[in-house]
PyMOL commands that place a pseudoatom at each C-alpha (Angstrom):
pseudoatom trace, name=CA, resn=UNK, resi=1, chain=A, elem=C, hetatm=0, pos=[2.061, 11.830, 115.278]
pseudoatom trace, name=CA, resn=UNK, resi=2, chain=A, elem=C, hetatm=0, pos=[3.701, 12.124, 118.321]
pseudoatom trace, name=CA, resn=UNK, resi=3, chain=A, elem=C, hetatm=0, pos=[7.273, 13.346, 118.837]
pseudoatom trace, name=CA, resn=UNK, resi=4, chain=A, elem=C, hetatm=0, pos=[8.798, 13.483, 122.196]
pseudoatom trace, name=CA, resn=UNK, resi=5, chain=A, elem=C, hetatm=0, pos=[12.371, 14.050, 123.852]
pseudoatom trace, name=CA, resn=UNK, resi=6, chain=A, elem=C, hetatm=0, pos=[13.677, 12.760, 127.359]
pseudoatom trace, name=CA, resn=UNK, resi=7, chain=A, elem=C, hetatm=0, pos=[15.745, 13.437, 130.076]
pseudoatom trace, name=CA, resn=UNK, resi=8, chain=A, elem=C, hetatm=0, pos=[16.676, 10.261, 132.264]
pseudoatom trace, name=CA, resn=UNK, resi=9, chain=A, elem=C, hetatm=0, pos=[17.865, 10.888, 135.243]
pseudoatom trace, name=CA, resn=UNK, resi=10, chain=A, elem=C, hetatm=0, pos=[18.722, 7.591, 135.752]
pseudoatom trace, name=CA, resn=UNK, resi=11, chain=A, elem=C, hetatm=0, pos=[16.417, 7.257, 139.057]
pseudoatom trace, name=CA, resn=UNK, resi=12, chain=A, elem=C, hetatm=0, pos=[14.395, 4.767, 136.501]
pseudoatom trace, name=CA, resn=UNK, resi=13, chain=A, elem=C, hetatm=0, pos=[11.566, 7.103, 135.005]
pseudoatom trace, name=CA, resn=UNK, resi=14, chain=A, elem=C, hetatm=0, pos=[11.841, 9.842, 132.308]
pseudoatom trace, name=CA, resn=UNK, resi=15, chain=A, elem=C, hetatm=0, pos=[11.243, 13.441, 133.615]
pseudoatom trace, name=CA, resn=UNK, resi=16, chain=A, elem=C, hetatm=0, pos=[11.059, 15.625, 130.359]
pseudoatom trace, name=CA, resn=UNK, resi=17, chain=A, elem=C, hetatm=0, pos=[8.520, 14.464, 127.630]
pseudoatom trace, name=CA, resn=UNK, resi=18, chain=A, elem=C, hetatm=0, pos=[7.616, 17.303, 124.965]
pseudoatom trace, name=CA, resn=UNK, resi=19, chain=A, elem=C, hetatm=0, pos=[4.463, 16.708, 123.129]
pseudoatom trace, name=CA, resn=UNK, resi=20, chain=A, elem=C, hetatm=0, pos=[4.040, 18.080, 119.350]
pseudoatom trace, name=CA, resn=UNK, resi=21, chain=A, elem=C, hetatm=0, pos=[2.629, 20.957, 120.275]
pseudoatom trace, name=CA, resn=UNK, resi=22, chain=A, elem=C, hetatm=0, pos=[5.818, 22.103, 122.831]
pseudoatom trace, name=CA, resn=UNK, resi=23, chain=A, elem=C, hetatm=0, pos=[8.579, 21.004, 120.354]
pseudoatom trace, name=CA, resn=UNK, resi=24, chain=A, elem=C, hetatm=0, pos=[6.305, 21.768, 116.688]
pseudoatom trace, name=CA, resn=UNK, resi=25, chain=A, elem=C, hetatm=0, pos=[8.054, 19.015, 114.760]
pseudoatom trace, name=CA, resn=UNK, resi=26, chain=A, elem=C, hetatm=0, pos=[11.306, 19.016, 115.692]
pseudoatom trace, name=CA, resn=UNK, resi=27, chain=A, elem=C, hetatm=0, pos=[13.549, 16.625, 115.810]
pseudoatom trace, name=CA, resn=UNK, resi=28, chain=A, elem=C, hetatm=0, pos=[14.698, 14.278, 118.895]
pseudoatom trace, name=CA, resn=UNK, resi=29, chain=A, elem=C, hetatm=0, pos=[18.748, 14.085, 118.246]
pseudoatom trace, name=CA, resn=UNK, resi=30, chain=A, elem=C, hetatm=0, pos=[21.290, 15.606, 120.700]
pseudoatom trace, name=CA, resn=UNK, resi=31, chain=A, elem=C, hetatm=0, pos=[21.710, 19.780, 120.853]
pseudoatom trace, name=CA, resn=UNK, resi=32, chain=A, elem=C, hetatm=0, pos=[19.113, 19.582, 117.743]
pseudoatom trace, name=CA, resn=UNK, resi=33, chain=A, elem=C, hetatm=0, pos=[19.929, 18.599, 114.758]
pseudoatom trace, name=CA, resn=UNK, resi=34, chain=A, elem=C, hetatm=0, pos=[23.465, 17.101, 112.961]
pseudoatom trace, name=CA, resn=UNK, resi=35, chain=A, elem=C, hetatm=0, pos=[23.811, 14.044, 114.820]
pseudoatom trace, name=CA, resn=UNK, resi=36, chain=A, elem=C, hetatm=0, pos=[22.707, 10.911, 114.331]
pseudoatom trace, name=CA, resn=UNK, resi=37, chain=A, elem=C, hetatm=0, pos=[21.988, 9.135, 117.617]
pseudoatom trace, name=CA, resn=UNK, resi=38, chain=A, elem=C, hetatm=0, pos=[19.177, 10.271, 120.614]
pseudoatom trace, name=CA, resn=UNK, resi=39, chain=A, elem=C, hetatm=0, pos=[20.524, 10.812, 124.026]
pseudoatom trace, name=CA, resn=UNK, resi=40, chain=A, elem=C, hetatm=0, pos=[20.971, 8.042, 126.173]
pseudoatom trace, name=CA, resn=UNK, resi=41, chain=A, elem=C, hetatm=0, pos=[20.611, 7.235, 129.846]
pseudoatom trace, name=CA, resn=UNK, resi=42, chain=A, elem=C, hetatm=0, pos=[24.233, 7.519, 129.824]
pseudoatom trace, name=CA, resn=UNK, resi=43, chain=A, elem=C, hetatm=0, pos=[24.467, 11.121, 128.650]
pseudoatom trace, name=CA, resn=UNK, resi=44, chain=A, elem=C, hetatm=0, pos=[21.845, 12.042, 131.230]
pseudoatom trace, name=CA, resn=UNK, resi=45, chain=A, elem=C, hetatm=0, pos=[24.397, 10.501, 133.923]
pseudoatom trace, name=CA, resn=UNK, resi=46, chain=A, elem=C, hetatm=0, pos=[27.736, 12.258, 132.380]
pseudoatom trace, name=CA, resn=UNK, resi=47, chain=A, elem=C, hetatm=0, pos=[26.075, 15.507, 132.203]
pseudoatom trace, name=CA, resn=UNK, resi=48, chain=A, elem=C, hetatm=0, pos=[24.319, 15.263, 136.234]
pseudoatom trace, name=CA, resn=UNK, resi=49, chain=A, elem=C, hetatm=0, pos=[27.247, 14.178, 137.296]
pseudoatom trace, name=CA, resn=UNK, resi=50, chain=A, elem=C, hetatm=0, pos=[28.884, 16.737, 135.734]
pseudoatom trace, name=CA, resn=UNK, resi=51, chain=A, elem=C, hetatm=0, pos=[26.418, 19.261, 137.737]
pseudoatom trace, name=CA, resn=UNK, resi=52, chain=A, elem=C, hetatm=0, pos=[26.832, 17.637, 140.920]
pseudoatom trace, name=CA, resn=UNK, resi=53, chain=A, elem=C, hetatm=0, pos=[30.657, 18.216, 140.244]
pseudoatom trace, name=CA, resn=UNK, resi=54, chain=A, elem=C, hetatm=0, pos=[30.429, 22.135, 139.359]
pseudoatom trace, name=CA, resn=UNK, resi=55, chain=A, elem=C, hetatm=0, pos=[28.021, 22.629, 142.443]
pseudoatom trace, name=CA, resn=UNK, resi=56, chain=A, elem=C, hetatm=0, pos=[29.585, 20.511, 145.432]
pseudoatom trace, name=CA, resn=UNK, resi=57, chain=A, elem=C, hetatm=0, pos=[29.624, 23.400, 147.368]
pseudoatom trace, name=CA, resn=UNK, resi=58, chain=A, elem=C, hetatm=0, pos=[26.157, 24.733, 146.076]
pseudoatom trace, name=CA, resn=UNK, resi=59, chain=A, elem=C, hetatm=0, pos=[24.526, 21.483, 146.132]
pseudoatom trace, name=CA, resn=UNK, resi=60, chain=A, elem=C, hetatm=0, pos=[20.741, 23.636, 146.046]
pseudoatom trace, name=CA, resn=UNK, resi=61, chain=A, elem=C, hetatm=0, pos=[21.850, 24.243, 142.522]
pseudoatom trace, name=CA, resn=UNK, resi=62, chain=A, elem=C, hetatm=0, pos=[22.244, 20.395, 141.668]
pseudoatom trace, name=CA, resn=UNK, resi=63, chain=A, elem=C, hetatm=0, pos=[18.651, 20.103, 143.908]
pseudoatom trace, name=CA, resn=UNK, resi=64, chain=A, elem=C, hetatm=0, pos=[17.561, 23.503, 141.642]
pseudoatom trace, name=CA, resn=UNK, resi=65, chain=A, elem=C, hetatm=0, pos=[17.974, 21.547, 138.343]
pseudoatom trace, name=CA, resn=UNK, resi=66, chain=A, elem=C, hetatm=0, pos=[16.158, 18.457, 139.840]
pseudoatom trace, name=CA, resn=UNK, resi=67, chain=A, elem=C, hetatm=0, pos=[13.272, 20.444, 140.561]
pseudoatom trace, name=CA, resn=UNK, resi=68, chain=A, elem=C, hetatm=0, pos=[13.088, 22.039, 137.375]
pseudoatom trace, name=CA, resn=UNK, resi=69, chain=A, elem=C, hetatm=0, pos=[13.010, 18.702, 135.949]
pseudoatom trace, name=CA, resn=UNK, resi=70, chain=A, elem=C, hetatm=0, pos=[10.287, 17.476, 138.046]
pseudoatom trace, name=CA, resn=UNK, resi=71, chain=A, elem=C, hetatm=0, pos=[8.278, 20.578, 137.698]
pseudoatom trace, name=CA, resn=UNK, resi=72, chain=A, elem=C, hetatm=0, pos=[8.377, 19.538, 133.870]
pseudoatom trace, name=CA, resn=UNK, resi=73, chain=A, elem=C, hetatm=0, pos=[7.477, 16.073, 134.069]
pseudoatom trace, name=CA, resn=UNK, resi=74, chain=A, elem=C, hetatm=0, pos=[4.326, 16.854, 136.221]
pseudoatom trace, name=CA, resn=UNK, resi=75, chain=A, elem=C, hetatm=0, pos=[3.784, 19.909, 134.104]
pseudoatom trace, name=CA, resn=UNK, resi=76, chain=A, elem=C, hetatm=0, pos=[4.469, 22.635, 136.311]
pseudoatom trace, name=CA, resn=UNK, resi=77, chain=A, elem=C, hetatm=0, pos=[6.635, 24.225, 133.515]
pseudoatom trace, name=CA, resn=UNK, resi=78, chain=A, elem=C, hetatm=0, pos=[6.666, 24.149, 129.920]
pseudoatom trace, name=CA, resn=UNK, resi=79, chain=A, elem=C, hetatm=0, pos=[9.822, 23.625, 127.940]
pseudoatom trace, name=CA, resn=UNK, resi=80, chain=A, elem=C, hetatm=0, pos=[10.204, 28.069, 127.994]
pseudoatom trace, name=CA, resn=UNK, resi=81, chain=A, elem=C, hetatm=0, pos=[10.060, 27.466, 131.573]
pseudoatom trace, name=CA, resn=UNK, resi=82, chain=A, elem=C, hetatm=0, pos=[12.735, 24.709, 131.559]
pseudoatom trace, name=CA, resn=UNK, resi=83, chain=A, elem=C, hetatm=0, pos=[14.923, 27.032, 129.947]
pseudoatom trace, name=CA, resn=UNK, resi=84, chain=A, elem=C, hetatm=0, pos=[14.441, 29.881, 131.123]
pseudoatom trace, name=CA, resn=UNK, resi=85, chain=A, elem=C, hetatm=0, pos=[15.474, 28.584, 134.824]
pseudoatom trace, name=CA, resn=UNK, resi=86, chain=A, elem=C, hetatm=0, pos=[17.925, 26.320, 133.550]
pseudoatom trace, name=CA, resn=UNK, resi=87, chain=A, elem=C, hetatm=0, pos=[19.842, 30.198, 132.318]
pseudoatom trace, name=CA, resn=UNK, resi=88, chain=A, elem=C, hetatm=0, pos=[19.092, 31.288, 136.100]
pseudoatom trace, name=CA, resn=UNK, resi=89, chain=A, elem=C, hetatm=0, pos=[21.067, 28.181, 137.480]
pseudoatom trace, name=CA, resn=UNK, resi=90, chain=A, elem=C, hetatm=0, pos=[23.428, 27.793, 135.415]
pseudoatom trace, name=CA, resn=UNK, resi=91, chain=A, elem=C, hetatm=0, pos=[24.377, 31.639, 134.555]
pseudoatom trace, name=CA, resn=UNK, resi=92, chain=A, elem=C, hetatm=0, pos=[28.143, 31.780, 134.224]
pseudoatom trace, name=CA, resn=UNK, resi=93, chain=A, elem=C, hetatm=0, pos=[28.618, 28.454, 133.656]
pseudoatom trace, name=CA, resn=UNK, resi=94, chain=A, elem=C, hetatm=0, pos=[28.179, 28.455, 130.139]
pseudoatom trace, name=CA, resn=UNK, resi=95, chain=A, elem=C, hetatm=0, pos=[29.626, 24.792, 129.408]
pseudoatom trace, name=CA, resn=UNK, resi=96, chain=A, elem=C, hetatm=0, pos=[26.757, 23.618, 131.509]
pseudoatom trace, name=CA, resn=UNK, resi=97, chain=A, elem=C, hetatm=0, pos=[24.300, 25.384, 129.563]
pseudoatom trace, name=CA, resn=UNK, resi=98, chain=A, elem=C, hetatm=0, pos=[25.358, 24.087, 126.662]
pseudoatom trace, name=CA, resn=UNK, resi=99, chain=A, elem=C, hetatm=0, pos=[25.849, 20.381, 127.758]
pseudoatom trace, name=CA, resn=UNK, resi=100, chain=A, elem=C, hetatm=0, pos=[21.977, 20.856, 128.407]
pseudoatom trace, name=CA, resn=UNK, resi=101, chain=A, elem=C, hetatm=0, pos=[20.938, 21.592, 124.896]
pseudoatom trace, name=CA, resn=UNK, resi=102, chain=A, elem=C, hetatm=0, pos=[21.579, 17.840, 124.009]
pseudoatom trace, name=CA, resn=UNK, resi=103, chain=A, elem=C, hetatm=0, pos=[18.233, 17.377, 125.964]
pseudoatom trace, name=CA, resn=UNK, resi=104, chain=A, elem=C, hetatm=0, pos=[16.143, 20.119, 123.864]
pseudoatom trace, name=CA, resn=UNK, resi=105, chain=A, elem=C, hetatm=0, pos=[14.812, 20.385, 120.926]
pseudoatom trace, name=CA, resn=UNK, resi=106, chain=A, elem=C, hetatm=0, pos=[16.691, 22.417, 117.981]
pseudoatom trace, name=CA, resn=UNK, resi=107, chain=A, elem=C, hetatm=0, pos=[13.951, 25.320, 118.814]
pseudoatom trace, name=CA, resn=UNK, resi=108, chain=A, elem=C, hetatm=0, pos=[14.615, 25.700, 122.378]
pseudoatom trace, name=CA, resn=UNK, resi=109, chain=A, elem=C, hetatm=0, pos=[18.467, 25.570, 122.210]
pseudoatom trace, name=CA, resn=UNK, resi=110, chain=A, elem=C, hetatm=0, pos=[20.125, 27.910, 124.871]
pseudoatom trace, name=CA, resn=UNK, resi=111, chain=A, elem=C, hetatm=0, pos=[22.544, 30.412, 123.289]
pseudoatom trace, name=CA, resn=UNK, resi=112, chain=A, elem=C, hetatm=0, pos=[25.565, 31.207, 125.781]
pseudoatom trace, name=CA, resn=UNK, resi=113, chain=A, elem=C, hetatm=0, pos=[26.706, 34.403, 123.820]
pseudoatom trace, name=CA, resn=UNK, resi=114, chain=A, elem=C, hetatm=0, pos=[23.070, 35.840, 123.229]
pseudoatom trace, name=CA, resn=UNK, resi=115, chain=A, elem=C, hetatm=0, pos=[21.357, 37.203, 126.219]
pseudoatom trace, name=CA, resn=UNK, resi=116, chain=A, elem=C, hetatm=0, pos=[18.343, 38.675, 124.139]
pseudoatom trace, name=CA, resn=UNK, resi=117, chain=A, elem=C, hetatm=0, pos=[14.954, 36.742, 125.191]
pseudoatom trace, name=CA, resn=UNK, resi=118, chain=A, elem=C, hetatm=0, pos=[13.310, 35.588, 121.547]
pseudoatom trace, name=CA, resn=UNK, resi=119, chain=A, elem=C, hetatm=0, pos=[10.374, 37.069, 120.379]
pseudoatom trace, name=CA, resn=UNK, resi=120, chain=A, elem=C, hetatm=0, pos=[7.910, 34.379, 121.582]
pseudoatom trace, name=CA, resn=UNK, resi=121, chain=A, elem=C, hetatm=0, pos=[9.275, 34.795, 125.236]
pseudoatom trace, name=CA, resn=UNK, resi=122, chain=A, elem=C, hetatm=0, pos=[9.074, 38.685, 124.468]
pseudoatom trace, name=CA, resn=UNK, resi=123, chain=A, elem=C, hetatm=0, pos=[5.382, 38.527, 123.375]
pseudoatom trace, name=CA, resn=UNK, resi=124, chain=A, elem=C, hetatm=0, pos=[4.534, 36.014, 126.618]
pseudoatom trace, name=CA, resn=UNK, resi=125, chain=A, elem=C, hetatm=0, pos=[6.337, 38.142, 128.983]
pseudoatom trace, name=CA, resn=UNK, resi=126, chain=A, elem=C, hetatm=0, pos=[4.475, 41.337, 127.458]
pseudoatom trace, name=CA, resn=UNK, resi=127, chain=A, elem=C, hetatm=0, pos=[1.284, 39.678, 128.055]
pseudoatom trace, name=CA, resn=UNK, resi=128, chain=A, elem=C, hetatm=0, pos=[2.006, 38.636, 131.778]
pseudoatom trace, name=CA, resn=UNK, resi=129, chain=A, elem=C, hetatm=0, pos=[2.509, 42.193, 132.155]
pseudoatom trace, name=CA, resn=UNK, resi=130, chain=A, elem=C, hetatm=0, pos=[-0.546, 43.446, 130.613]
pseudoatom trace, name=CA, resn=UNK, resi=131, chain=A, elem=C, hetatm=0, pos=[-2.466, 40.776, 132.456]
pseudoatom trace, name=CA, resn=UNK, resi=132, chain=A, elem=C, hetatm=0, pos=[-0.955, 41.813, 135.936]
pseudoatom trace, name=CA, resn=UNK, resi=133, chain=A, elem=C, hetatm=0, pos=[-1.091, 45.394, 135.132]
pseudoatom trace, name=CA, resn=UNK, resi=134, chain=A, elem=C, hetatm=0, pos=[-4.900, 44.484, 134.409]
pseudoatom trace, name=CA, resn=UNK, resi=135, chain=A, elem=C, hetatm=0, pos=[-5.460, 42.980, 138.148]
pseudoatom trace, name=CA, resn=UNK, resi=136, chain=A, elem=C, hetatm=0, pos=[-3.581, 46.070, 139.594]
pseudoatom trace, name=CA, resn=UNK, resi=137, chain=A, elem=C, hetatm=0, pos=[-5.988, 48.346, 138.017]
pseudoatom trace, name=CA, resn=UNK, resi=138, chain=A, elem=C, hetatm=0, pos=[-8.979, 46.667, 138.880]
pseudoatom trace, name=CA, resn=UNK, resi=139, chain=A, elem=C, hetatm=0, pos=[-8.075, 45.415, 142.555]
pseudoatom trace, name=CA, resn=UNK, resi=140, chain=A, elem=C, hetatm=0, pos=[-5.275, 46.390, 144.721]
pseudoatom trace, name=CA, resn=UNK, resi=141, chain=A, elem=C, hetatm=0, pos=[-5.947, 44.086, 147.425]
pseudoatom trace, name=CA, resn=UNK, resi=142, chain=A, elem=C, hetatm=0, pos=[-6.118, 41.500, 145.148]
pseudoatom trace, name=CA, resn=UNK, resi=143, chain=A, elem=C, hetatm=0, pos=[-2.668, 42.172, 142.976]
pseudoatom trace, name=CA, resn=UNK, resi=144, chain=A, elem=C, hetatm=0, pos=[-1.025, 42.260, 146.251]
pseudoatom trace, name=CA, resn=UNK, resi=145, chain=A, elem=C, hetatm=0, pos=[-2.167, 39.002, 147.602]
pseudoatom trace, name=CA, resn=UNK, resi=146, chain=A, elem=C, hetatm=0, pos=[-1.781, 37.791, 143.567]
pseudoatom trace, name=CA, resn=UNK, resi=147, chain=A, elem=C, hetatm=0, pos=[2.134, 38.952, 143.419]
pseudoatom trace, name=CA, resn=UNK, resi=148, chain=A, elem=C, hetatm=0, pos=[2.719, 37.479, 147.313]
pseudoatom trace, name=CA, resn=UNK, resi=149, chain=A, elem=C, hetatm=0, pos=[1.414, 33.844, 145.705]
pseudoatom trace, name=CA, resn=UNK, resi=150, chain=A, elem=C, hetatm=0, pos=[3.540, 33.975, 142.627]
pseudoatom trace, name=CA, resn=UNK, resi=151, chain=A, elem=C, hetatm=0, pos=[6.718, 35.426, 144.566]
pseudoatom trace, name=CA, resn=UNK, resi=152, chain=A, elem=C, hetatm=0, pos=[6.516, 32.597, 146.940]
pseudoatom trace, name=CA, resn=UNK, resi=153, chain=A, elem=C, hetatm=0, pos=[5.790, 29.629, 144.256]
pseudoatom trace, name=CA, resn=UNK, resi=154, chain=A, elem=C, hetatm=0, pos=[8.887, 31.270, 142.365]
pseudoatom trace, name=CA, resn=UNK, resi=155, chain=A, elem=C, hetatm=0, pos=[10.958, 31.074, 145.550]
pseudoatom trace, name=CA, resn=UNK, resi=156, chain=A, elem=C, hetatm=0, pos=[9.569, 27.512, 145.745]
pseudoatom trace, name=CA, resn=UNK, resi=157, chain=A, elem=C, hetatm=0, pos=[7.655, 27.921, 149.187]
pseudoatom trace, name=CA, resn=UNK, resi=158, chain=A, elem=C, hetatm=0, pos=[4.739, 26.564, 147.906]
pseudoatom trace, name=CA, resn=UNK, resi=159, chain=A, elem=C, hetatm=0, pos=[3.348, 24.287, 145.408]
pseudoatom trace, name=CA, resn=UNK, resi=160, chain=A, elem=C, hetatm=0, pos=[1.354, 24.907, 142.172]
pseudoatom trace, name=CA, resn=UNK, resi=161, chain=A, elem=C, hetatm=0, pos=[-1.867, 23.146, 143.423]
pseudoatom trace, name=CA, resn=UNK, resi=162, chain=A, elem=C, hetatm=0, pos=[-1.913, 25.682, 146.356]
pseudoatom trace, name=CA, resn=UNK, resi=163, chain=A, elem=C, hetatm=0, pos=[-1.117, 28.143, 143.924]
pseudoatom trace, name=CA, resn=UNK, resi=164, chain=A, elem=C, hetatm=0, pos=[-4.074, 27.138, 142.001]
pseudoatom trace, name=CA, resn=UNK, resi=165, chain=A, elem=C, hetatm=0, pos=[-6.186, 27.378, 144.659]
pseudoatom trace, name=CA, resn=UNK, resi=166, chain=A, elem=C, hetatm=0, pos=[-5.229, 30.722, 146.230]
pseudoatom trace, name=CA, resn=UNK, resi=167, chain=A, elem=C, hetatm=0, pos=[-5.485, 32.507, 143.025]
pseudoatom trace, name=CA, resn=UNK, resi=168, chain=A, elem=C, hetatm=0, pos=[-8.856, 30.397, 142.497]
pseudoatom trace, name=CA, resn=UNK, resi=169, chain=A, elem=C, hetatm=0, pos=[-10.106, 32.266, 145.764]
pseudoatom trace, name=CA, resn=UNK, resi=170, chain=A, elem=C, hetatm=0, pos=[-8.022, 35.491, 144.959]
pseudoatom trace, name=CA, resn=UNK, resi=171, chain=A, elem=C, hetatm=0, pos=[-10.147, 35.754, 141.500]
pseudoatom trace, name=CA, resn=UNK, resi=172, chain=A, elem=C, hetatm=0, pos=[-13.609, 34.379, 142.856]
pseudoatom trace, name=CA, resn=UNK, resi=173, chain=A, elem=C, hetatm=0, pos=[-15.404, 37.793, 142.047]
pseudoatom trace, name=CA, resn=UNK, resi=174, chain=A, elem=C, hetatm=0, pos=[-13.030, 38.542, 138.695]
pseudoatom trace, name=CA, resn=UNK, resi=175, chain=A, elem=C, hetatm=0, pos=[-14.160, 35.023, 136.397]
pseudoatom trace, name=CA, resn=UNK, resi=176, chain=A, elem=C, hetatm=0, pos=[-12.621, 36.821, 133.210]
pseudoatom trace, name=CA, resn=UNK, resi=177, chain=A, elem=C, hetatm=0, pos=[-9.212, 37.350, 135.571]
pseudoatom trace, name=CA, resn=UNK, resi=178, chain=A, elem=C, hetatm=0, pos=[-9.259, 33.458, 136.743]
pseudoatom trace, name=CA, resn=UNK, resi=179, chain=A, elem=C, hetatm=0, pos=[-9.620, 32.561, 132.834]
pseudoatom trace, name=CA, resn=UNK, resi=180, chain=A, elem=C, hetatm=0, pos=[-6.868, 34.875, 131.839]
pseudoatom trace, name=CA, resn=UNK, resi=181, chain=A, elem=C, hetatm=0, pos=[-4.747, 33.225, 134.633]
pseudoatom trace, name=CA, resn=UNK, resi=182, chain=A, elem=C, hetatm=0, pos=[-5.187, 29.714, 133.485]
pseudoatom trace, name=CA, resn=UNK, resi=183, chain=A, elem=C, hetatm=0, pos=[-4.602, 30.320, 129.620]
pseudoatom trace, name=CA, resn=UNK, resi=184, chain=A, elem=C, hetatm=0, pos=[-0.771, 31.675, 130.743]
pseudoatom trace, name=CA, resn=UNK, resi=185, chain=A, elem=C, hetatm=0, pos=[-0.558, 27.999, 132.735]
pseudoatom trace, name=CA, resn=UNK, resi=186, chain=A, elem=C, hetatm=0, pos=[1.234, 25.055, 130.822]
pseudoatom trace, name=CA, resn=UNK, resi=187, chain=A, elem=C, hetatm=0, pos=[-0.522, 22.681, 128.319]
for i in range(1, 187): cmd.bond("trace and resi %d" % i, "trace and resi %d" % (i + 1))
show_as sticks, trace
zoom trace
């Protein structure tokens, strides 16, 4: 059975689809759980135009969410990764961040007043350490070149394909590295 929930931006497509296996059963309804209807296109209007509002004078923060959005519906990003830069963005602007959770499932919900990282996004981000710890230690040439890719994908100067590729080429004498790379990548 598949379960899925959107965000419409209105531009006539959908741009946030999680599969079973992101949202593990839960349900579709807005910020969770309680209510009684899904989001509508509407919502997804309210609340952008609500972000364009807050940000007229940062508009790369309106253009910041957009990507993120994108990123997910091409799976760039998983639904962690939607959150976790949708916090970046939006840090300090805690009615934003919640106006969001109406788009994620009950699992994923963003708390405003808790700043601790759960223990799934602890364990992942203990991992990604071990793992780049583990390319330091057996190359340094390469964990430069590795942490100059990543740094300029995060900054959004280059796209995941060509990330892809570069660390493809970065890893072509470490096979067990280039696995370990792509199990971290989204679904």
């Amino acid at each position: 059975m598949r379960k899925e929930f959107t965000f419409s931006l209105g531009f006539g497509f959908t741009v946030m689809n999680c599969k079973t296996a992101q949202c593990n059963g839960q349900n579709q309804m807005p910020g969770g759980g309680g209510m009684s209807r899904k989001v509508t296109k509407k919502d997804a209007e309210t609340y952008l135009k609500q972000v364009k509002e807050m940000f007229k004078d940062e508009k790369d923060k309106y253009n910041m969410l957009l990507h993120v959005m994108r990123d997910f519906s091409i799976q760039r990003t998983d639904v962690i990764g939607v959150v976790e830069r949708v916090k970046e963005i939006f840090k300090g602007h805690n009615n934003l961040i919640q106006g969001f959770n109406m788009f994620l499932p009950k699992r994923y919900k963003i708390t405003v007043d808790e700043d601790r990282p759960s223990p799934r996004m602890i364990a992942a981000h203990s991992e990604a350490i071990y793992f780049v710890n583990k390319i330091h230690k057996r190359d340094e040439n390469v964990y430069t070149s590795f942490l100059d890719v990543l740094n300029k994908y995060r900054t959004g100067h280059t796209d995941i394909i060509k990330v892809l590729t570069k660390v493809a080429s970065l890893f072509e004498d470490h096979p067990d590295l280039l696995e370990e790379f792509i199990s971290f990548l989204p679904g």
